[in-house]
N, C-alpha and C positions, 0 to 999 in steps of 0.2 A: 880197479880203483877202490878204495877201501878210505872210508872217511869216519874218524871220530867225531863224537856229537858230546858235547858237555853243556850247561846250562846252570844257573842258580848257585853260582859255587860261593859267594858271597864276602870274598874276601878269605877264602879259607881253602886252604892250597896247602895243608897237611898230606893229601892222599897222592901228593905230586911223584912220589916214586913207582906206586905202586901203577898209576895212572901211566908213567913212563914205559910200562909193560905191558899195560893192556891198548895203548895206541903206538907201539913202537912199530908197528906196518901201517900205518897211516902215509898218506898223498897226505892228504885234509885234516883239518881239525875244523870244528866249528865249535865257537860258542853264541850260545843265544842269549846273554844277557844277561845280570846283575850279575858281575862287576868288570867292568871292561877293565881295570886295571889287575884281574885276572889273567883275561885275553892276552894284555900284552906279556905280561910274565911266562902265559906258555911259550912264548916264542924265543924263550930263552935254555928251554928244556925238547924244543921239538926244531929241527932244522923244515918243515914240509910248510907252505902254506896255511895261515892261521884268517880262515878269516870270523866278522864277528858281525854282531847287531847288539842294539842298545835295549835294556831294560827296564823295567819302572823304577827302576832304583839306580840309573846310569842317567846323570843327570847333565850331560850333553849334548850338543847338535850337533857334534864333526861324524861320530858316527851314524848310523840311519838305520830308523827302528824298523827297517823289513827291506831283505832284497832277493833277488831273483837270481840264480849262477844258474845255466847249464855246466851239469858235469856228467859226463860220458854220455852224453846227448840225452839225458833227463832233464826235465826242469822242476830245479830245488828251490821252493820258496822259503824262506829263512823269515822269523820272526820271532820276537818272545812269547805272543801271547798276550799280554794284558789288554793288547789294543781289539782285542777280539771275544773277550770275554771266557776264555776257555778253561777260568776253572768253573762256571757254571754249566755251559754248554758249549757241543761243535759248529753249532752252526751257520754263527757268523765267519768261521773261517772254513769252514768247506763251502760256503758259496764263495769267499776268496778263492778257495785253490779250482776254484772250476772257474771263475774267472781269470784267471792267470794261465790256467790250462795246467796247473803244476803236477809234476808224475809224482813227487816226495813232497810232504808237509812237515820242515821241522819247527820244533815251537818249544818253550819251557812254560815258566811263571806256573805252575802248579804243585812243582819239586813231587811230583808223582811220574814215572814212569809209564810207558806207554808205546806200543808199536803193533797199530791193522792196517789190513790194506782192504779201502772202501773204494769198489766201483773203478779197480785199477788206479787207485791216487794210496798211497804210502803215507802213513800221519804217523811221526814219530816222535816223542817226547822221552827226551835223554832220565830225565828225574833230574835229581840234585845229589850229586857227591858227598855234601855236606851239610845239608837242611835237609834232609827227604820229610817227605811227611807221609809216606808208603810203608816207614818202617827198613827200605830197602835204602842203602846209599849206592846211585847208579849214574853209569854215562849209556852212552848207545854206540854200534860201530856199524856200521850200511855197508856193503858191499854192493858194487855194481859192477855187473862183468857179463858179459855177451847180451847187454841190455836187459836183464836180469835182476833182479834188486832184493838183493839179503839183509833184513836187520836182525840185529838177537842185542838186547840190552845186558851190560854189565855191572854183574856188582863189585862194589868199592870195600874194602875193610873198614 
């Protein structure tokens, strides 16, 4: 199973071909937020399951700003971020994913990239494609395979 992670792209889907290259083995795409009308537009570029969560700047309730998938018998808590405070610190969201029991933590809202695994739990932060503030324009790609779990983040032109 091989899952793309984007996040922060803000309405700016310039990098969209190159992006076609770097998740063209993707099962999953996931975005985490700020711009769900992002989200939908990848689904017009990827045939695989897109799913998404909302962001402090996704200003709807049809979506739901955090959820939970098992995928290849991991459990992937999916969230932007803002509601956890994580561009100052982790800590309200690692006692979330130890609550939740979750094996992978994705998250954005920092447009900083990011991926350790603390205490067997996966916390991985795509960056932003298109607003980094790392300096880096990045997504993330996870692999999961003999219950296993590979991330390596990529960079965007």
């Amino acid at each position: 199973m091989i899952i793309g992670v984007i996040s922060d792209t803000h309405r700016n889907l310039y990098f969209i071909s190159e992006l076609q290259d770097i998740f063209k083995n993707c099962d999953k795409i996931i975005h985490l937020g700020d711009n769900l009308s992002d989200a939908e537009e990848l689904k017009e570029y990827f045939k695989c399951p897109i799913l998404n969560v909302r962001g402090n700047c996704d200003f709807t309730r049809t979506v739901p700003s955090e959820r939970i998938e098992i995928i290849e018998g991991k459990k992937v808590f999916l969230t932007h971020g803002h509601e956890y405070d994580v561009k100052w610190h982790m800590n309200a969201l690692t006692y979330k994913a130890r609550e939740v029991g979750a094996d992978i933590v994705l998250f954005g809202h920092t447009h900083s990239s990011m991926a350790e695994c603390v205490d067997n739990v996966w916390y991985v932060n795509p960056g932003s494609p298109s607003l980094p503030r790392d300096g880096r324009k990045t997504v993330a790609i996870i692999e999961i395979k003999n219950g296993m779990v590979q991330v390596s983040i990529r960079g965007i032109k």
